[in-house]
C-alpha positions as CSV (number, residue, x, y, z in Angstrom):
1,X,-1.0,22.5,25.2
2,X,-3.8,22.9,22.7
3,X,-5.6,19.9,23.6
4,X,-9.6,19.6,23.9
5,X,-10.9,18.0,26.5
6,X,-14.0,16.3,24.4
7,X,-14.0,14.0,21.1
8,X,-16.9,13.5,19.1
9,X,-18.3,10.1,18.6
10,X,-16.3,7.4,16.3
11,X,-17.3,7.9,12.6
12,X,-18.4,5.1,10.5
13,X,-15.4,1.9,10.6
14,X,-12.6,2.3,7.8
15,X,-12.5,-1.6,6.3
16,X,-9.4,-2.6,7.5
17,X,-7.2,-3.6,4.4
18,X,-3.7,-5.2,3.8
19,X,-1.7,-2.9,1.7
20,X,1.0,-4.6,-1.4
21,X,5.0,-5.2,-0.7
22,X,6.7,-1.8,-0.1
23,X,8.3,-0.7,-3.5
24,X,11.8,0.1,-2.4
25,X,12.5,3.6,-3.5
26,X,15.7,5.5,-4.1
27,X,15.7,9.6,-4.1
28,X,17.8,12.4,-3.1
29,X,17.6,14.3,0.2
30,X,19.5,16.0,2.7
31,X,20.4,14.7,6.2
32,X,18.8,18.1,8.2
33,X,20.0,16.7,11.2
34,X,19.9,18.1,14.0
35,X,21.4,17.5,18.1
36,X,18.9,17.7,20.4
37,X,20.6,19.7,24.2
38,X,20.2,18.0,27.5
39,X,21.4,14.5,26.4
40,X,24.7,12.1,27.4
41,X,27.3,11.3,24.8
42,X,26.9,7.6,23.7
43,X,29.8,5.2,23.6
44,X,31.1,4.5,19.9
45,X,30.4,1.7,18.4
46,X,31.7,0.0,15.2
47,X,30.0,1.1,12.0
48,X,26.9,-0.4,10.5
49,X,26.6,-4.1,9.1
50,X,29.9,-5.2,10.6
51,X,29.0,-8.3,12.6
52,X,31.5,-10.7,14.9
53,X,31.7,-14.4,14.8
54,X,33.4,-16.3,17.1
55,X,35.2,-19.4,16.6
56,X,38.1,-21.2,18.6
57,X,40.1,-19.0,18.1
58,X,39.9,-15.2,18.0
59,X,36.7,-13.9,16.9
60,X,36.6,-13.4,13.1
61,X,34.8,-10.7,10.9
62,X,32.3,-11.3,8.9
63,X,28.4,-9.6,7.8
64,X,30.1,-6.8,5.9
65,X,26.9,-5.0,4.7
66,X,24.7,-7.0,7.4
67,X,23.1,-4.0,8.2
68,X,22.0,-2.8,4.5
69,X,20.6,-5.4,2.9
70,X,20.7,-8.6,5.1
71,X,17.2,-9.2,5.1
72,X,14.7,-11.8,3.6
73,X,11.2,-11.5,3.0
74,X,10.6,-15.0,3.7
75,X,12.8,-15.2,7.4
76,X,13.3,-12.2,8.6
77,X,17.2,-12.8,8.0
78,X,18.5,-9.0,9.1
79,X,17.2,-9.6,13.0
80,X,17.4,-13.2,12.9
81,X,14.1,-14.4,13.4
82,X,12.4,-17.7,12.1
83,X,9.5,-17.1,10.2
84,X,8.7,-13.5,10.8
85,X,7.9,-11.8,7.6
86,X,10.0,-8.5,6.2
87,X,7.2,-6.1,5.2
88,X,10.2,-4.0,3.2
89,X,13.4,-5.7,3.3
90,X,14.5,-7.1,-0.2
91,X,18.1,-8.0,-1.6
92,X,20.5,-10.6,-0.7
93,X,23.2,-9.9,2.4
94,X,26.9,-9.3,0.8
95,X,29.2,-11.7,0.5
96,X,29.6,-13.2,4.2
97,X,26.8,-11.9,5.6
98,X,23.5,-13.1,7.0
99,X,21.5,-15.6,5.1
100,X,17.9,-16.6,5.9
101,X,16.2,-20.0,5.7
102,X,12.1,-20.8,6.9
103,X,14.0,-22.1,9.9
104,X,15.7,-18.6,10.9
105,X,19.0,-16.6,10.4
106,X,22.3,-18.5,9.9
107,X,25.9,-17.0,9.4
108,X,27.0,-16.7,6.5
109,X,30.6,-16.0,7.0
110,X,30.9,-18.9,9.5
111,X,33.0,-20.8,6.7
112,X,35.0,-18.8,7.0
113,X,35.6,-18.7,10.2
114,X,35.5,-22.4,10.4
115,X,35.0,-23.3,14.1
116,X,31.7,-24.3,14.6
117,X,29.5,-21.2,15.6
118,X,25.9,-22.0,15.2
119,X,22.5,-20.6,15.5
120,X,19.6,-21.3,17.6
121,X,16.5,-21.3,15.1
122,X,14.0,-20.8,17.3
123,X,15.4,-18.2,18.8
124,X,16.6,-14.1,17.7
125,X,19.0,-15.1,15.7
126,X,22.0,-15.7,18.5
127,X,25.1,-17.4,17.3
128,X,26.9,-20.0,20.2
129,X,30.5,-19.9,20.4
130,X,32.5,-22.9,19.4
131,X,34.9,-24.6,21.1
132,X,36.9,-21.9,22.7
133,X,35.8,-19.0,21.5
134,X,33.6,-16.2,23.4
135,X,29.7,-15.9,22.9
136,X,29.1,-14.3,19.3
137,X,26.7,-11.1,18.9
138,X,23.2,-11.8,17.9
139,X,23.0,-11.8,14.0
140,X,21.4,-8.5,13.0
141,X,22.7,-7.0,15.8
142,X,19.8,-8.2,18.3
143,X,19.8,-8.5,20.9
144,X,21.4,-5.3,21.9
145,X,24.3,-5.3,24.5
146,X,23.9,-2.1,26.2
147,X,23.5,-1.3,29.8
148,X,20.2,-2.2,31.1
149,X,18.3,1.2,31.9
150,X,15.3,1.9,32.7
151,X,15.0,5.7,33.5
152,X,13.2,8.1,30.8
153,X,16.7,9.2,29.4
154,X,19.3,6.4,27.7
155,X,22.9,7.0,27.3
156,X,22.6,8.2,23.5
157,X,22.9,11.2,21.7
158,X,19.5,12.1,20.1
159,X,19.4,14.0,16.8
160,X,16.4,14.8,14.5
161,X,15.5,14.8,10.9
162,X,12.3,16.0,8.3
163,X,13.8,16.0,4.9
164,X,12.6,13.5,2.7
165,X,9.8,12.5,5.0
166,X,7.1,13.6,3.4
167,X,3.9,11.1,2.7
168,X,0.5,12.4,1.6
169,X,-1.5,10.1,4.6
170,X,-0.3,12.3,7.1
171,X,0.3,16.1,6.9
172,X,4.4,16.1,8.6
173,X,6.8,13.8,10.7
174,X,9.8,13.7,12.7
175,X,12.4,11.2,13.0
176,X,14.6,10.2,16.1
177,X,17.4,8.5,16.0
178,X,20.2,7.4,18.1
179,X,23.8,8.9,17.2
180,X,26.4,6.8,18.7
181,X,24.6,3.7,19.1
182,X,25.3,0.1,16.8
183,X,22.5,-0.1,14.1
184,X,20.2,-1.6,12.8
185,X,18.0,-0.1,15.1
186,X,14.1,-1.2,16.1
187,X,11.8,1.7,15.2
188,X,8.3,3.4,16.6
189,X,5.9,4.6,14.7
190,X,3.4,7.4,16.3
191,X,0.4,8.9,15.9
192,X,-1.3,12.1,18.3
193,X,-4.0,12.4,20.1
194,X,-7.2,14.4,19.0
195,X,-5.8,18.3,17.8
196,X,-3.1,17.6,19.0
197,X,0.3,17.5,16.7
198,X,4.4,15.6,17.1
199,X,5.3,18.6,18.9
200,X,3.1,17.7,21.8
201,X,5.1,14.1,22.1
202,X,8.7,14.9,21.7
203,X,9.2,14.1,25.1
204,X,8.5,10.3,23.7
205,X,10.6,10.7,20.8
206,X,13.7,11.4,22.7
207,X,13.4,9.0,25.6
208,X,13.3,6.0,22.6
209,X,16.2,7.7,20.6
210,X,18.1,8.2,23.6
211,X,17.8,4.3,24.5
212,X,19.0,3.0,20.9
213,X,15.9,3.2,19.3
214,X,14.7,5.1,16.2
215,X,10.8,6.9,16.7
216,X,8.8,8.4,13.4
217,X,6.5,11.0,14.7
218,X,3.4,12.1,13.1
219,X,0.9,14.9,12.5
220,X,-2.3,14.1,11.0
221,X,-4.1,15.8,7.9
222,X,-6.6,16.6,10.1
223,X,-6.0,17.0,13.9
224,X,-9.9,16.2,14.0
225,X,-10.0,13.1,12.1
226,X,-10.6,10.2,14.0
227,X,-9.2,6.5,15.2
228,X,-9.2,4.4,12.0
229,X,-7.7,7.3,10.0
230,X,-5.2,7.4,12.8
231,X,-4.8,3.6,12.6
232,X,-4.0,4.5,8.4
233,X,-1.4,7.1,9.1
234,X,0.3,4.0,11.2
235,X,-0.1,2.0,8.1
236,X,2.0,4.5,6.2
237,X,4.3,5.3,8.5
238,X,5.6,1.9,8.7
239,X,6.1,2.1,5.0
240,X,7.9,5.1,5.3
241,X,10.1,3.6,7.8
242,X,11.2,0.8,5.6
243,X,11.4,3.2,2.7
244,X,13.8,5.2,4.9
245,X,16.0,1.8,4.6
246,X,17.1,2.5,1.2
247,X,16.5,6.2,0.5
248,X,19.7,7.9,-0.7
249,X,20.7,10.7,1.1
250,X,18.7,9.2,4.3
251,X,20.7,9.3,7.7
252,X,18.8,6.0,8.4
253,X,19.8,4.5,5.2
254,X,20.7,0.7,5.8
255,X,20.5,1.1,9.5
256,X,16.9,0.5,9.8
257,X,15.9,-3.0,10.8
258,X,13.1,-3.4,9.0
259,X,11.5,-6.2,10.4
260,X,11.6,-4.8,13.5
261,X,8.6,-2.0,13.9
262,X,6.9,-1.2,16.8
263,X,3.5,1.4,16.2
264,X,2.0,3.1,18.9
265,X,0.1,6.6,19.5
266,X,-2.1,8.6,22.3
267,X,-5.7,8.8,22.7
268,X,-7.7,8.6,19.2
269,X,-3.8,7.8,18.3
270,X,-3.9,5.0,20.4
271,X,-7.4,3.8,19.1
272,X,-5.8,3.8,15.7
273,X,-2.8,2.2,16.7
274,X,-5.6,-0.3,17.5
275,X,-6.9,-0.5,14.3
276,X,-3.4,-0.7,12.4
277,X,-2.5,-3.8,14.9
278,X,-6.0,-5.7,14.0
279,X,-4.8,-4.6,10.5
280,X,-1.1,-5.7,10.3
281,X,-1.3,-8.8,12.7
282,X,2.1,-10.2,12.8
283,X,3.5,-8.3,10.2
284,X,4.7,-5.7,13.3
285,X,6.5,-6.5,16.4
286,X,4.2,-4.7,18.9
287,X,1.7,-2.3,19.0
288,X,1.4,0.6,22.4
289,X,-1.6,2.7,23.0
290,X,-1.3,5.4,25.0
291,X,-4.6,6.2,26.8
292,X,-6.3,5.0,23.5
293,X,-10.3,6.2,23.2
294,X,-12.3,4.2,21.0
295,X,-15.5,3.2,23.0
296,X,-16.8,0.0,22.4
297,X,-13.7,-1.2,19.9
298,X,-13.2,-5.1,19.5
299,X,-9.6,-5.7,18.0
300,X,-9.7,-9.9,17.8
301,X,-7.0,-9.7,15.2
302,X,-4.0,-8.1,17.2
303,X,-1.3,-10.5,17.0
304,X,1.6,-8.7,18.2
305,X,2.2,-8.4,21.6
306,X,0.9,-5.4,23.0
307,X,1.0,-3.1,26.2
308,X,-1.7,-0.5,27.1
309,X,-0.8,2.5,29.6
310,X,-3.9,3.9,30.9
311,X,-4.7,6.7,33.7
312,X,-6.4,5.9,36.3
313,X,-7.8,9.8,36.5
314,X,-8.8,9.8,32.8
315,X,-12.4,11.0,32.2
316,X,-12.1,11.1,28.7
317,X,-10.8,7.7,27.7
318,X,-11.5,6.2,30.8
319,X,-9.7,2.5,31.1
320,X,-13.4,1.4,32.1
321,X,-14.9,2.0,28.7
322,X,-12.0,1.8,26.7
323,X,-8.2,0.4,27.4
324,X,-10.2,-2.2,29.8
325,X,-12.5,-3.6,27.2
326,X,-10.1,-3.4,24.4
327,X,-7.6,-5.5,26.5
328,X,-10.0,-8.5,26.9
329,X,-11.1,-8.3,23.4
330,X,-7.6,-9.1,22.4
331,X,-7.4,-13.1,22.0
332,X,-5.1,-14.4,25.2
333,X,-2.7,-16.4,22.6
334,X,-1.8,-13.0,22.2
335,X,1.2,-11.6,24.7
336,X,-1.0,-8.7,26.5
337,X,-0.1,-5.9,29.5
338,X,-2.4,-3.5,30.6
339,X,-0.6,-1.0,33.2
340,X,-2.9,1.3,34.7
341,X,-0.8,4.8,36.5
342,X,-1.9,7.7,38.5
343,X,-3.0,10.3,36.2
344,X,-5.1,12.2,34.1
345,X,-5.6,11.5,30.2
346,X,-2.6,13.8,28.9
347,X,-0.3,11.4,31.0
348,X,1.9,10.5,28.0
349,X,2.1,13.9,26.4
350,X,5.0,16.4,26.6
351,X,2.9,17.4,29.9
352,X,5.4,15.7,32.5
353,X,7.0,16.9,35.4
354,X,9.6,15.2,37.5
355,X,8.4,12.6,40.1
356,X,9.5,13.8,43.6
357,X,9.7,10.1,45.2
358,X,11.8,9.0,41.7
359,X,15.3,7.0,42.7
360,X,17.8,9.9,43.5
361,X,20.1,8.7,40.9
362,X,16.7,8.8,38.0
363,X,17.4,11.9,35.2
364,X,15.9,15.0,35.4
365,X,13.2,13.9,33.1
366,X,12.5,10.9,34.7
367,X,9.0,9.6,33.7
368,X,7.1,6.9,35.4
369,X,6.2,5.0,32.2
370,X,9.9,4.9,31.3
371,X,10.0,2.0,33.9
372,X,6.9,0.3,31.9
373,X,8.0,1.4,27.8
374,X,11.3,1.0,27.8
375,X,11.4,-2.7,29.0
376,X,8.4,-3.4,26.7
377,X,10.7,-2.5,23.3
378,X,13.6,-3.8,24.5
379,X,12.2,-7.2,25.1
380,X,9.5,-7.3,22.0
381,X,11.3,-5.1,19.5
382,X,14.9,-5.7,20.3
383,X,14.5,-9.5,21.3
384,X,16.1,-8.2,24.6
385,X,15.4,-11.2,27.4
386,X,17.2,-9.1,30.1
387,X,14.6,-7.1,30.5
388,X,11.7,-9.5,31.0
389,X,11.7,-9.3,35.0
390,X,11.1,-6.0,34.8
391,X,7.9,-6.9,33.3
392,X,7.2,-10.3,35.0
393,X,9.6,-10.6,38.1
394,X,10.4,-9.1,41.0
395,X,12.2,-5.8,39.4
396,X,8.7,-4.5,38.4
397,X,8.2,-0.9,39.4
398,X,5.3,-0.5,41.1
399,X,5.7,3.5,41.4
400,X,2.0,4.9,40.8
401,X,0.6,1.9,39.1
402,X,-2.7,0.8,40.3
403,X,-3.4,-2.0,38.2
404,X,-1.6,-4.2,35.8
405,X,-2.9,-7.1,33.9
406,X,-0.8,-9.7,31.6
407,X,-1.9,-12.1,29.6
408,X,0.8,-14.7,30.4
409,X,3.1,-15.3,33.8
């Protein structure tokens, strides 16, 4: 890996600005997509925007085109949330589909099935059953229903994608995406570390495709350039995410739920991922940096819950001077982990090795963050509440951690 082992010092701060509503675009492209080797066959699932409501009596159909357009700038009506803005989403849900209100998502096609299915506002979007009838899948298709796992490989086919990517903030990107697994799907936005490129990453691009969820991978204009510039390729990306919504020829096209973006990135990467959190407060669903350097940063204005994954044998973004400090300056209203491993600083890079003391039954490629990142996006970006212990309770790994800090109990 053609990594250096020094950074220069921060230029002069970028002034952090909110950029307009996404334009939705429309253009040609071709699907390049590829099957990555070395992963499991997923389960089929039905195809997108097909959601089930149940009733008293045998669950009925309804959300045709749930997936494509059910979401609303004002609630956030594709995942089902109340109140969380769509920073891309436009059009009305077909006929039966998903319909938003200020108060959260509410089923359109429950007329139709007539037997009394309702919706918790407050919550992601999950429809009760009435009288009679089994529990109802989360409008949106959140929360997911798949087999908790937390190893560094999920049960999905992973398959990869460049056309029609291209965005003048950064110089290329990747896409991962799940094949096999029921969309919409969250999505990750990344950014590398210093020289460093989306080649040295794709270890982190596969483990999220593998579990359900889509990853955009980034290169930098300039491997040299530093953390706020990194925070503005994050800034696009997300656009370019949402843009993948309703791109024509897109493999993504209406499967993306774009309310539902996570951004994240290693070492300057994770100081800008820094700097696009301060920058798009709530407008995100979480923000992850990865050994983030940016000395002496103060990021008051991160909203989203966030998790940092330091080394504890990092001498060039030691958590001292810079995961540390930029943890406290993060207000506490704000949902906060700071997770501290054995390791050096290229921890999260394609640089990993199988841990000899892992569970017998782990993947070849298990990971020791996997039991740390995984549960992070599936409860923040995929509304997930199965997977909270393994942040807060008793099913915590503690496999080479030597600290971890949380903002709440």
């Amino acid at each position: 890996m053609n990594i250096r082992t020094g950074y220069p010092e921060r230029g002069a701060d970028r002034s952090l600005r909110l950029w307009p509503a996404l334009m939705l675009i429309a253009a040609c492209g071709s699907d390049g997509a590829q099957e990555l080797p070395g992963t499991q066959a997923g389960t089929g699932v039905p195809t997108a925007g097909t959601g089930l409501v149940a009733g008293a009596g045998p669950a009925a159909t309804a959300g045709i085109g749930l997936a494509t357009a059910g979401r609303s700038s004002t609630g956030g009506a594709g995942a089902g949330v109340a109140g969380q803005p769509s920073l891309g989403g436009a059009g009305a849900p077909a006929s039966g589909g998903a319909a938003a209100g200020s108060g959260g998502a509410t089923a359109g096609a429950m007329a139709a099935a007539g037997m009394g299915a309702t919706t918790d506002p407050g919550a992601a979007g999950t429809a009760a059953a009435g009288s009679g009838g089994a529990p109802a899948p989360a409008m949106g298709g959140f929360p997911k229903t798949d087999e908790i796992n937390i190893k560094a490989k999920g049960p999905y086919v992973v398959k990869t994608y460049t056309d029609g990517l291209d965005e003048r903030t950064y110089a290329s990107s990747m896409m991962y995406y799940p094949e096999g697994a029921q969309p919409p799907f969250g999505v990750v936005a990344f950014t590398p570390g210093y020289t460093a490129t989306k080649e040295n990453y794709t270890f982190l691009g596969d483990m999220l495709a593998s579990h359900g969820i889509a990853a955009l991978l980034t290169t930098p204009t300039s491997t040299s350039d530093q953390p706020p510039a990194r925070g503005d390729d994050l800034v696009a990306a997300v656009k370019k995410i949402q843009a993948e919504n309703t791109r024509m020829g897109s493999p993504l096209m209406g499967k993306i739920a774009t309310d539902r973006i996570c951004v994240t990135g290693h070492s300057m990467g994770g100081g800008g991922t820094l700097f696009a959190a301060n920058e798009l407060g709530d407008m995100i669903r979480c923000a992850m940096p990865l050994q983030p350097w940016q000395p002496g940063g103060s990021f008051p204005m991160v909203k989203a819950p966030i998790m940092f994954i330091g080394a504890a044998g990092d001498t060039i973004a030691a958590v001292s001077g810079n995961a540390g400090p930029h943890y406290e300056s993060i207000p506490t209203s704000t949902e906060k982990f700071l997770v501290v491993f054995e390791g050096d600083h290229y921890l999260s890079t394609n640089r990993t090795s199988t841990d000899q003391t892992a569970p017998e039954d782990a993947t070849p490629s298990f990971d020791i963050q996997a039991a740390y990142i995984i549960p992070f996006y599936k409860l923040f970006l995929e509304s997930d509440e199965r997977y909270r212990p393994y942040l807060y309770g008793d099913m915590r790994s503690m496999m080479s951690v030597t600290r971890y800090d949380k903002s709440k109990m």
